[in-house]
C-alpha positions in Angstrom: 61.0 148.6 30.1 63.8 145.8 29.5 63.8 143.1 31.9 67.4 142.5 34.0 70.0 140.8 32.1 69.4 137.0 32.2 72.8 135.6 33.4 74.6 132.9 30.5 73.7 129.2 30.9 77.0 128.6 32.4 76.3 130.7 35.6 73.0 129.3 36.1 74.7 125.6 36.3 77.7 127.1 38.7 75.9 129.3 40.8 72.3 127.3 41.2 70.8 127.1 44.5 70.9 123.5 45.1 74.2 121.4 44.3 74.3 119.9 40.8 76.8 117.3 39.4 77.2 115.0 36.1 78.3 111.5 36.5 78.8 108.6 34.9 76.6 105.1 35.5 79.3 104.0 38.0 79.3 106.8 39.9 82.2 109.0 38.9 81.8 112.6 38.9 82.6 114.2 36.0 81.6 117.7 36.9 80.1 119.7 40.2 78.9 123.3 40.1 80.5 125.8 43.3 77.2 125.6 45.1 78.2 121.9 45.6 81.9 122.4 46.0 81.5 125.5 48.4 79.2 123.0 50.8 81.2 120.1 50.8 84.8 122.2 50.7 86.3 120.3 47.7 87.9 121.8 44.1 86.6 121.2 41.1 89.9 119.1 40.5 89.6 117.4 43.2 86.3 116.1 42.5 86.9 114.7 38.8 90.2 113.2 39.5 88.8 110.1 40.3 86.0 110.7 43.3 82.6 108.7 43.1 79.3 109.9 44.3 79.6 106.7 46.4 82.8 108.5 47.8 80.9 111.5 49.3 78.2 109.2 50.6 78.6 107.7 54.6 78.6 103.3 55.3 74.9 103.5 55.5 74.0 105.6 52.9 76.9 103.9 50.6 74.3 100.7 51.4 71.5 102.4 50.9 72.8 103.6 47.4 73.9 99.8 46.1 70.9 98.4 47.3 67.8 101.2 46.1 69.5 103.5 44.4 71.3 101.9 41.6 68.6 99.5 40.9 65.8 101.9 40.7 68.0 104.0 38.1 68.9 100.8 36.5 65.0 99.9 36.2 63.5 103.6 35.7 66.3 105.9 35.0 65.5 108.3 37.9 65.1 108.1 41.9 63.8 110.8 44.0 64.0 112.7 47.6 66.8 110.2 48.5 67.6 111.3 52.1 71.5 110.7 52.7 74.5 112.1 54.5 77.0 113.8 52.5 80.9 113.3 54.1 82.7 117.0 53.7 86.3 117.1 53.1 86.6 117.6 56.9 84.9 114.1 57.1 82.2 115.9 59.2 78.9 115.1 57.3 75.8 117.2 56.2 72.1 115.6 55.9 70.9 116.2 52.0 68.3 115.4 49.5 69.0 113.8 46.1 67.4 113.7 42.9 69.0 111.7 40.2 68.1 111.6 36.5 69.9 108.8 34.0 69.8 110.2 30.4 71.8 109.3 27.3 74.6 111.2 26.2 76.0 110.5 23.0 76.9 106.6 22.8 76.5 106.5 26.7 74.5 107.2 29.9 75.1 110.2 32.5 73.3 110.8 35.9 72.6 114.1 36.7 72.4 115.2 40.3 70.5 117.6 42.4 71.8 118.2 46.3 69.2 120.3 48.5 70.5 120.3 52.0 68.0 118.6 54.2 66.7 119.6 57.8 64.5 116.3 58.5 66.2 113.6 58.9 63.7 111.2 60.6 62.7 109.5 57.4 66.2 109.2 56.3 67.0 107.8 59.5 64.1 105.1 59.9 65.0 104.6 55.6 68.7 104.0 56.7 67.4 101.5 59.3 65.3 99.4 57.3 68.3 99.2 54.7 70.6 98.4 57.5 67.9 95.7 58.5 67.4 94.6 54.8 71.4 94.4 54.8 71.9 92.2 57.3 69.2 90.2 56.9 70.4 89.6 53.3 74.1 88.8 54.7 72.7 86.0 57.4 70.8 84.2 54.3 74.0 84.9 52.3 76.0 83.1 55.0 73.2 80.6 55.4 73.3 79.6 51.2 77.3 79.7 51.3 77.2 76.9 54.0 74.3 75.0 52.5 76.9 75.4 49.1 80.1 74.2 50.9 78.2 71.2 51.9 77.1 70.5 48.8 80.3 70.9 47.3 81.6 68.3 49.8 78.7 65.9 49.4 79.4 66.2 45.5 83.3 65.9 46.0 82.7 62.7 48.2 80.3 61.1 45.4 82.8 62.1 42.4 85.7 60.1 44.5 83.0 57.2 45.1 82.1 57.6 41.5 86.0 57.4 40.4 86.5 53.8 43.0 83.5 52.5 41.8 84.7 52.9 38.1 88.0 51.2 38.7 86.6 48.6 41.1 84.0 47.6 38.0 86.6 47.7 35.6 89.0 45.7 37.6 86.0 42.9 37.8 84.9 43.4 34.2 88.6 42.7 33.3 88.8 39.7 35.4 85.7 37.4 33.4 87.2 38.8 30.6 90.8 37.8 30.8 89.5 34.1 30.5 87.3 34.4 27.9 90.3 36.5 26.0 92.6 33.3 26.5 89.9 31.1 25.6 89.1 32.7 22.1 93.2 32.9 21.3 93.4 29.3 22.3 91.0 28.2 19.9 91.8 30.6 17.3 95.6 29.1 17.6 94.2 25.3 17.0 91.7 25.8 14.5 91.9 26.3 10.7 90.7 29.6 8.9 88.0 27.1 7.1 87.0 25.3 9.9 83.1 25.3 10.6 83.1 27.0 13.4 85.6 29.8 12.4 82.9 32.3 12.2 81.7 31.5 15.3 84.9 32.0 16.9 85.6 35.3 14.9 82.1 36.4 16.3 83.3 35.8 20.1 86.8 37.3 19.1 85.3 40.7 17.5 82.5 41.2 20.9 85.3 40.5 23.5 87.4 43.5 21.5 84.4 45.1 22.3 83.5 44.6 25.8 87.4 45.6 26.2 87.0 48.7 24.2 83.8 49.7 25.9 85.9 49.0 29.6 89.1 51.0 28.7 86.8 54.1 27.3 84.8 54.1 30.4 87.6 54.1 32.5 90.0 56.9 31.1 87.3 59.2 29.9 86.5 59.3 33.9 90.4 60.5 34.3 90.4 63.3 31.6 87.4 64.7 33.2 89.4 64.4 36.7 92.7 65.7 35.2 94.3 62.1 36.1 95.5 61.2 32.5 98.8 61.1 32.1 100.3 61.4 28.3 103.3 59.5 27.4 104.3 62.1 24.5 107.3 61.6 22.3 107.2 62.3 18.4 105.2 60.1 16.3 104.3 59.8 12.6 100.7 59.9 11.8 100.5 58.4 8.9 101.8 55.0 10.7 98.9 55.8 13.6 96.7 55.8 11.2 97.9 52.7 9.6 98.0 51.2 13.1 94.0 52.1 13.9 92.7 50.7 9.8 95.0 47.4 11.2 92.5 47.3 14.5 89.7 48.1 12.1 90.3 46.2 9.9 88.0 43.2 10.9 85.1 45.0 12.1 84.9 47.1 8.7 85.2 44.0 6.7 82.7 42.6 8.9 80.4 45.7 8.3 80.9 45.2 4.4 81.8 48.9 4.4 83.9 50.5 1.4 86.9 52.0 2.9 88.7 54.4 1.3 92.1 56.1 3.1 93.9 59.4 1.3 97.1 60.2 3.1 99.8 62.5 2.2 102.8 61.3 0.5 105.0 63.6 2.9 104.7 61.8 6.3 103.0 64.2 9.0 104.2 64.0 12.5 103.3 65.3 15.9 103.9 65.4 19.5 101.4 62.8 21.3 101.0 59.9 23.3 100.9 56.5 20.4 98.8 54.2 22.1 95.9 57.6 22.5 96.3 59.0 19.2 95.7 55.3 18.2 92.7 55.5 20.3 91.2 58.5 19.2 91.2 57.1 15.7 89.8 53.7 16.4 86.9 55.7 18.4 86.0 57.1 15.6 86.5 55.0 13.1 84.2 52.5 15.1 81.2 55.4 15.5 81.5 54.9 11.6 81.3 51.4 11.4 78.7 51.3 14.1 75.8 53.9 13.1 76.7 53.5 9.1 74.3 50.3 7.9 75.7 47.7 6.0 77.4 47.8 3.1 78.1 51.9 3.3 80.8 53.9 2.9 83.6 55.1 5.3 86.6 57.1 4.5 89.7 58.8 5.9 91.1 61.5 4.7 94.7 63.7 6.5 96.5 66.1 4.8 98.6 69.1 6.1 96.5 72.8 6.7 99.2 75.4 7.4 101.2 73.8 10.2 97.8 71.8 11.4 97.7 67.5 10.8 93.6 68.1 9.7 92.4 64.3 10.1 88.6 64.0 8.8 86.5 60.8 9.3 83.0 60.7 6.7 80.5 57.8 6.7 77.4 57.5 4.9 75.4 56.1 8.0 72.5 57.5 10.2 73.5 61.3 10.2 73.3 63.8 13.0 70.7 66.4 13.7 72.1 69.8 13.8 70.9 70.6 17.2 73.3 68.0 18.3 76.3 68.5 16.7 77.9 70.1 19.9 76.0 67.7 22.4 77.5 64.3 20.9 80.6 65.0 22.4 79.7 65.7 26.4 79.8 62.4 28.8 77.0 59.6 28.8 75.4 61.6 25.6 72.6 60.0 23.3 71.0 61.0 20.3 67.7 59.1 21.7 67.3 56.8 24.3 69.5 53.8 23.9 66.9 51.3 23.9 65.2 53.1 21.2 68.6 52.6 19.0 70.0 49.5 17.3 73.2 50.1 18.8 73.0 51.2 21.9 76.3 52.1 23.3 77.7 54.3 26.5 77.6 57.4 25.1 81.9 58.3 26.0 83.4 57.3 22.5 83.0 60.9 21.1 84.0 62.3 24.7 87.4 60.0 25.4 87.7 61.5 21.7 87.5 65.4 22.7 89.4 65.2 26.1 92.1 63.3 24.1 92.2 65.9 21.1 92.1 68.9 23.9 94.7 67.0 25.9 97.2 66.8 22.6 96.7 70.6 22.0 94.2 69.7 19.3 90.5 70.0 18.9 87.3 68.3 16.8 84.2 69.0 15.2 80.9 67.2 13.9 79.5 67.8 11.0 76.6 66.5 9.3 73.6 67.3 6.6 70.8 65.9 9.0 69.5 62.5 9.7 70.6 59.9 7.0 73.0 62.0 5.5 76.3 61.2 7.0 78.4 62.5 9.5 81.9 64.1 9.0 84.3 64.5 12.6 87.4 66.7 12.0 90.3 66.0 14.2 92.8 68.8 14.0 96.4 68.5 15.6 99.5 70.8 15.9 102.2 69.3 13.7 106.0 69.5 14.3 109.3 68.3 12.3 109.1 64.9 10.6 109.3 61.7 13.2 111.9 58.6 12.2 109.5 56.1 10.5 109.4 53.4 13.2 108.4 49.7 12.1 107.4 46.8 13.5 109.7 44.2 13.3 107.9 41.1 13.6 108.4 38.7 16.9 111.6 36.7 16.2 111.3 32.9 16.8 112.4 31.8 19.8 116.1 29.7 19.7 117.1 27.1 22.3 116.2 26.0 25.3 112.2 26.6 26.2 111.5 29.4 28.5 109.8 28.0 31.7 106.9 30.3 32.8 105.0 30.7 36.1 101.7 32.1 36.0 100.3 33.1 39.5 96.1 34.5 39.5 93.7 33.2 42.0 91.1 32.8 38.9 91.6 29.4 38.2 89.8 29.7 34.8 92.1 32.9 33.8 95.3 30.8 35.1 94.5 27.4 33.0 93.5 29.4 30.1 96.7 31.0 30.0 98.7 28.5 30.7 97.1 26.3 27.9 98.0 28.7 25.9 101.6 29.3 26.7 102.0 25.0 27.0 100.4 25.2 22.8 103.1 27.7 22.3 106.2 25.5 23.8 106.8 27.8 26.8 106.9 24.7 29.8 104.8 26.1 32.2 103.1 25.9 35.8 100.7 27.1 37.6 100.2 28.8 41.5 96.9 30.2 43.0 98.3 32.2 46.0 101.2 34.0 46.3 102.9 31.6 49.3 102.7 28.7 46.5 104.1 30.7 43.9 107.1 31.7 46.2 108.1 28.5 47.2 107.8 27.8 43.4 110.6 30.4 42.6 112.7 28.9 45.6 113.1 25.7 44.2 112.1 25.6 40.2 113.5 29.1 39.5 111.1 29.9 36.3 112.7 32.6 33.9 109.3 34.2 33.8 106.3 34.8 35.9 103.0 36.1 34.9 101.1 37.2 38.0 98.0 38.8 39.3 98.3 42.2 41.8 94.9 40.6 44.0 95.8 37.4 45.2 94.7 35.7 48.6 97.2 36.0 50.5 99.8 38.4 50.0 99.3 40.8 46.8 101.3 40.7 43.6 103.5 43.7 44.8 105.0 41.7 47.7 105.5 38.9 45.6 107.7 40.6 43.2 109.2 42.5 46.3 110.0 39.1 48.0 111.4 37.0 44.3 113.4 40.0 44.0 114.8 39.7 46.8 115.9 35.9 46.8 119.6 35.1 45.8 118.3 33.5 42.7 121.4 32.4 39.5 119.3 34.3 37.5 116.0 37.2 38.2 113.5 36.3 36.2 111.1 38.6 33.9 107.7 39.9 36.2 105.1 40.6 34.0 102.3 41.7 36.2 99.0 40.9 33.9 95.9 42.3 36.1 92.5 44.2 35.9 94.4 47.1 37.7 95.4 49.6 35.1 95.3 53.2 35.9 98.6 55.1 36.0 99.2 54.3 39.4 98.6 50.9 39.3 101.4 50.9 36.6 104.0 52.8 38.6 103.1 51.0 41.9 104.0 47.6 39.8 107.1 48.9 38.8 108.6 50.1 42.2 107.8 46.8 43.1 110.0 44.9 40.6 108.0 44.3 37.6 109.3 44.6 34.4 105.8 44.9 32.4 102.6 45.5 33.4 99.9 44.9 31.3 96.1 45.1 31.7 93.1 42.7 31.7 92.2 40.7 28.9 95.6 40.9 26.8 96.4 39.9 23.5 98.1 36.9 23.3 100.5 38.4 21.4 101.7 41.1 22.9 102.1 38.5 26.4 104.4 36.5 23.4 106.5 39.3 22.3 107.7 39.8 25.7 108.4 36.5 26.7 110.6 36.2 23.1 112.7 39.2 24.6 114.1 37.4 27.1 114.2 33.9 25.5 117.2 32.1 25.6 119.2 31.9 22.5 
């Protein structure tokens, strides 16, 4: 005799004894058969628009679900006899068993679900408990680690300010040494013939003290990129003439080196908007990694041209090479290829970084390239260009007419003082000396200099008083304040010049450049 009918696959699903539903592997339900509906007195609709399993589940089991559930389907694709209360659309709730199956579907994952109503609830209960347990337990060490964090975080915070003091304390007394030594070199390079015997000597001292300056100024403002403290003084500029500008700083060292240089620029000038004095620096940086890890008598050369809207800017050398492990690791903070006492060079380690945070800062980027050790290296500056920059020379100092300019120079460093003003006397400026800022303002009182060259950290009063009290005296004629410390971060800048300074330059200056602005305001 023929068996009953078999009812269609789609019957069995919707009228099953147990309630079934598909989900996804977060837990919304995609579809629910009317065993499942009729017990928890929800549509179909109403279910797929947007419900979660999590939805239908109470606090504790909701926990219990996050913190067994999804892992063990996560880690075996399947959990069973899970013990829960289901919520009802009346929010009362009913005490069920679940079986869940994770199996692929298509290019994804679906859970299916079994619901059996369940009677026992004691080893749901005690389950619920040890989750709840497990839960809090897991929130007090939670709360425990966050407050062991936030006082790390505040330990760290306190050492980066201490760091960031430290670094411009040491630079300030680096500078200080410095500034005498600076004057001292200028002085004898301004009495002392380019065949003299000692000439070489004298070059030697001239090229380390560029150095030692270098290696202080990097130190210092690669600490400010990394604190979002640098400030870019950004107006249009013509690369070709920074470029010129870093092979004239270069110039020496290269020579020096016995490199062969060789420089392609466009004939078209390129121009972009950035900050001279860093662009200038990025170039030098680099430019002196070439110089520095290329051996002597190699070969360095520059090369910029225009790539669709982009000043591309590449620097090659012939030298030591990088490994191509390191190619990304040159460029963080304090980084070495090998110890630096196994090198010939040695070095900091925050060329190539100033170099980065500057690019980054400009809207630009670079990138190392290189063979391998002993082939040469290759760094790739790339900058946004924009319309052409007026070409913008250099006139040369003009000589000064008429009377001398008398000079005060005020600094508590007796050797940077007499240095300097040996230097001004060689160069006809008439000048004098104070050591404290009460001497040098009874000095102004009576002698009325046209210029004065001070210190910010002086005995007595500081530099900023000083300038606040000449400006204040009902002098025939203010003169120029050129403040010339070891203080140069941004603020130290603006705090001199809400004082009254005209200029403020930093520790050890070029002789020059202290020149150039005394000629501006020579008589004529």
């Amino acid at each position: 005799m023929p068996g009953p009918a078999l009812p269609a696959p789609e019957d069995l699903f919707a009228q099953a004894a147990c309630g079934l539903m598909l989900t996804d592997v977060g837990g919304n339900i995609l579809r629910a058969n009317q065993t499942l509906l009729a017990w928890l007195g929800y549509s179909e609709a109403e279910m797929t628009a947007g419900m979660r399993l999590q939805d239908l589940l109470s606090v504790g089991g909701r926990v219990f679900h996050q913190t067994h559930c999804a892992p063990l389907l996560q880690l075996q694709g399947s959990v069973s006899e899970v013990q829960v209360d289901l919520v009802r659309k009346d929010r009362s709730r009913v005490p069920a068993l679940l079986n869940i199956a994770r199996s692929g579907a298509g290019d994804g994952m679906l859970d299916q679900v079994a619901v059996f109503i369940a009677n026992d609830r004691r080893a749901y209960e005690r389950e619920l408990l040890r989750a709840r347990s497990a839960a809090e337990a897991a929130l007090a060490a939670q709360t425990g680690a966050e407050t062991m964090l936030r006082q790390a975080n505040e330990q760290l915070s306190l050492a980066d300010r201490r760091k960031d003091e430290f670094l411009a304390t040491l630079a300030h007394e680096l500078r200080n040494p410095l500034a005498p030594m600076r004057s001292g070199v200028d002085l004898l390079k301004m009495n002392m013939r380019d065949d003299a015997p000692h000439r070489r000597i004298v070059d030697m001292f001239d090229r380390q003290l560029r150095q030692m300056s270098h290696l202080v100024d990097d130190l210092m403002e690669v600490a400010r990129i990394s604190q979002g403290k640098l400030v870019l003084r950004t107006e249009p500029v013509r690369l070709n003439d920074i470029v010129q500008a870093a092979l004239g700083d270069m110039h020496a060292q290269i020579a020096a080196a016995g490199h062969a240089l060789t420089v392609n620029l466009p004939a078209q000038p390129l121009s972009a908007q950035g900050d001279p004095t860093r662009l200038t620096q990025m170039l030098v940086n680099l430019l002196t990694n070439a110089c520095k890890y290329t051996p002597a008598g190699g070969r360095i050369a520059l090369d910029m041209r225009d790539d669709a809207g982009m000043a591309v800017i590449t620097i090659s050398d012939s030298g030591i090479g990088i490994p191509r492990e390191a190619l990304e690791r040159v460029f963080e903070m304090f980084s070495q290829l090998e110890p630096a006492l196994q090198r010939a060079h040695g070095g900091l380690g925050i060329g190539l970084a100033l170099v980065k945070g500057l690019a980054q800062l400009h809207g630009g980027s670079i990138r190392a390239d290189s063979a391998g050790p002993g082939q040469g290296s290759t760094f790739t500056v790339r900058l946004p260009l924009v319309a052409p920059a007026p070409a913008t020379p250099h006139a040369p100092v003009a000589a000064r007419a008429g009377a001398p300019l008398p000079v005060l120079v005020v600094d508590d460093n007796r050797d940077a003082a007499q240095m300097l003003k040996a230097m001004l006397d060689l160069s006809g400026y008439p000048t004098s000396v104070a050591f404290c800022g009460e001497d040098a303002t009874r000095y102004v009182q009576t002698h009325a200099p046209q210029a004065c060259v001070m210190d910010i950290g002086l005995p007595d009063i500081n530099g900023y008083e000083l300038a606040r009290r000449i400006r204040a005296m009902p002098l025939a004629r203010q003169p120029i304040l050129i403040a010339l410390t070891g203080w140069g971060q941004p603020a130290d800048i603006d705090a001199a010049l809400a004082a009254g300074f005209d200029h403020h330059l930093a520790k050890p200056v070029e002789f020059a450049t202290l020149q150039q602005l005394l000629a501006e305001v020579a008589p004529g």
